[in-house]
N, C-alpha and C positions, 0 to 999 in steps of 0.2 A: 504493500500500500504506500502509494506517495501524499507526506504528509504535509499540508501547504497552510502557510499563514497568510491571513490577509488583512492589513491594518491601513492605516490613513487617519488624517485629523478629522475634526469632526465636522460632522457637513460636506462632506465630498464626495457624498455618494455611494460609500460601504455600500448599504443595504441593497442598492441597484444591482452594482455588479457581482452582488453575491448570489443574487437571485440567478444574473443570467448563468451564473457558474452553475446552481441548478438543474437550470432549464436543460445544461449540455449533461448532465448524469452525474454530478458530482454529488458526493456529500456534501453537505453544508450545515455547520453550527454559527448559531449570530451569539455574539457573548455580550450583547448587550440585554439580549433575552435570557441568557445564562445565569446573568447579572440580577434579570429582577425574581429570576424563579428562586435565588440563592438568597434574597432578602426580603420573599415574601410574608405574609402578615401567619404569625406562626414560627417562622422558623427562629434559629437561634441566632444567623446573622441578624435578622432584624432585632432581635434582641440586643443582641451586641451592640446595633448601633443605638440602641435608645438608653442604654447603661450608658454612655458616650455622648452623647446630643440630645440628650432630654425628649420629653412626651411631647413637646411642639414638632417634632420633625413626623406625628406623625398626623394623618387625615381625618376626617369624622368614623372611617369602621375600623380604623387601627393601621389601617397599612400601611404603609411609606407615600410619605410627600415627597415626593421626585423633585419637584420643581422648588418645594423650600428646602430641600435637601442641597440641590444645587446652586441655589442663590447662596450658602452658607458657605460651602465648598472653595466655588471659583472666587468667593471673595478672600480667602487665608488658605493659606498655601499647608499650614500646619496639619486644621482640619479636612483638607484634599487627603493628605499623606495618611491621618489615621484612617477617613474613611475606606481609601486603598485598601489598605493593612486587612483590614475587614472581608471586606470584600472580594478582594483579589486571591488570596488561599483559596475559596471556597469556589471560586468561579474554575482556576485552575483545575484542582479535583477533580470537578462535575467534567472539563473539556478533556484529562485525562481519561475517564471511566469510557466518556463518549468514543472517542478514538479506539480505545482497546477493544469495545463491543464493534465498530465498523471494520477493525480490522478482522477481528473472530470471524463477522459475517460476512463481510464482503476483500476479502484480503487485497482480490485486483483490480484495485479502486486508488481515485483521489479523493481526496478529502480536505478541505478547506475550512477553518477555523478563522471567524472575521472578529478581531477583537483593538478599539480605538488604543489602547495603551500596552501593546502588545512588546513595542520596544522597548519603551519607559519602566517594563515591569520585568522585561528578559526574557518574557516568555516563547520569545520567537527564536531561542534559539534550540527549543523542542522540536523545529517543523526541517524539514529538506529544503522547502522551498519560501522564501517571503514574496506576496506582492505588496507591492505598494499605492494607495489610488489617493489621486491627488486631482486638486485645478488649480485655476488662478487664484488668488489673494482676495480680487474684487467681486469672482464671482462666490468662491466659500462664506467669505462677508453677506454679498447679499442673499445665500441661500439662507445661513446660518436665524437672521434676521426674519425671516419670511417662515422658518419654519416653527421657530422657537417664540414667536412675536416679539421680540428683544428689539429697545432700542440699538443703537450704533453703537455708542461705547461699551453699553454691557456684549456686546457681540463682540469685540473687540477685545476685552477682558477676558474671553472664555475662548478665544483662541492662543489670547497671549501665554494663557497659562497649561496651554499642550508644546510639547516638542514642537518646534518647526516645520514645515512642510519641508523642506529643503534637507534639514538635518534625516529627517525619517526617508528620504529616498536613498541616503545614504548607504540601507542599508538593503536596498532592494534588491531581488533576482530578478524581477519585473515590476515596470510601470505601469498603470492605467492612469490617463488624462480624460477625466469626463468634463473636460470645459465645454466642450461640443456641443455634448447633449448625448441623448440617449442612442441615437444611430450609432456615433464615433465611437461611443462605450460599448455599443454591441459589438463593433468590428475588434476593437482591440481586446475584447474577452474572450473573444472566438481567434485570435490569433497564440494568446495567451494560453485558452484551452490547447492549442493544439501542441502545442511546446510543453507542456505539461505529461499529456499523452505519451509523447514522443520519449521524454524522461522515463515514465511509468517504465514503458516497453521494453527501453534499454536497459533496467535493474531487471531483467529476466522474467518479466510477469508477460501474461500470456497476449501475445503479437497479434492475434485471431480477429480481436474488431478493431474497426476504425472508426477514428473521430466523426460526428456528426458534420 
C-alpha cells in the first residue's frame, strides 16, 4: 500500500482535491473530520479540553464550540499549542488504526490522509509520499473570508499563525495549485493520480489495472 499525505494551509482547497483523489479509487481520510469525531460531546478529548478552557468553550447540548474554540486559539499562540497537544495524539491514533485496517483490507491501494498541520506536527513523515495544495495569497485571503464570514484582519490572523505556504511546499513530493479553479484542480489530480499509480506499481504491487 502506498501511503500518501496531503496537507496545505487553510483555505486552499484540501477538501476538493481530496475528494477528487476519491473519485479516482483512492482511500481517503479528512482529519479535520478525525479531529471533530476525537473531540466529540462524550468523549475524553472533549473533556480534556474543558479541564483546560473552561465550560464556555462549550455550546447549549454540550459539544464543542468550534468557532469560540477558534476565536481563542488563533488569538494566543500558547492556547493553539495546548489545544494541539490535545488533540493531535488522538487524531494520530484514530489515522494510524485507519491505515493499518486499509492496508489488512485492501493492501494494493493508495491511501491519502489530508490533515492542515500535518508538517507542523511531523506527522508527515509516516506517509511515502506528501502532496502539497496550495494558491495564491489573495485568493486563500478571499476564500478564507467568504467561507468563515471573517473580516480581513481576522483572516489575516488565522493564516499568519499556520506555517507558510511557501515554507510547507518545501516539503512536497507534489504540488496542487487550485488558483484556477476546479477544472485546473481536476487536471492536476488526475496527473498527480497517475504518478502515484505508477509508484504503487513499481514497489511490486500488482501491475494488472490501470489508472482511470
Amino acid at each position: 500500500m502506498l501511503k500518501v499525505g496531503l496537507t496545505g494551509s487553510i483555505a486552499v482547497g484540501k477538501s476538493f482535491v481530496l475528494e477528487c483523489f476519491r473519485e479516482l479509487g483512492c482511500h481517503v481520510l479528512d482529519a479535520d473530520r478525525t479531529a471533530r469525531e476525537v473531540v466529540a460531546k462524550g468523549t475524553e478529548g472533549l473533556a480534556e479540553i474543558v479541564d483546560n478552557f473552561g465550560q464556555e468553550i462549550l455550546d447549549g447540548d454540550g459539544s464543542l464550540d468550534r468557532k469560540r474554540m477558534a476565536a481563542i486559539v488563533f488569538a494566543d499562540a500558547a492556547k493553539r499549542e495546548l489545544l494541539n497537544s490535545i488533540v493531535h495524539p488522538r487524531v494520530f491514533t484514530a489515522q494510524h488504526e485507519w491505515l493499518a485496517n486499509i492496508e489488512q483490507d485492501d493492501a494494493d491501494s493508495i491511501a491519502i490522509v489530508d490533515a492542515a498541520l500535518m508538517i507542523e506536527s511531523g506527522g508527515y513523515r509516516r506517509f511515502d509520499k506528501l502532496i502539497v495544495v496550495w494558491c495564491e495569497s489573495a485568493i486563500q485571503l478571499k476564500r478564507l473570508m467568504l467561507r468563515d464570514s471573517l473580516d480581513r484582519e481576522t483572516a489575516e490572523k488565522r493564516i499568519a499563525a499556520q506555517l507558510s505556504q511557501d515554507e510547507k511546499k518545501r516539503f512536497a513530493d507534489f504540488l496542487i495549485d487550485t488558483s484556477a479553479g476546479f477544472d485546473d484542480t481536476k487536471r492536476q489530480v488526475n496527473e498527480v493520480y497517475s504518478d502515484l499509480f505508477s509508484l504503487k506499481c513499481s514497489d511490486g504491487t500488482d501491475q494488472s489495472q490501470t489508472p482511470e
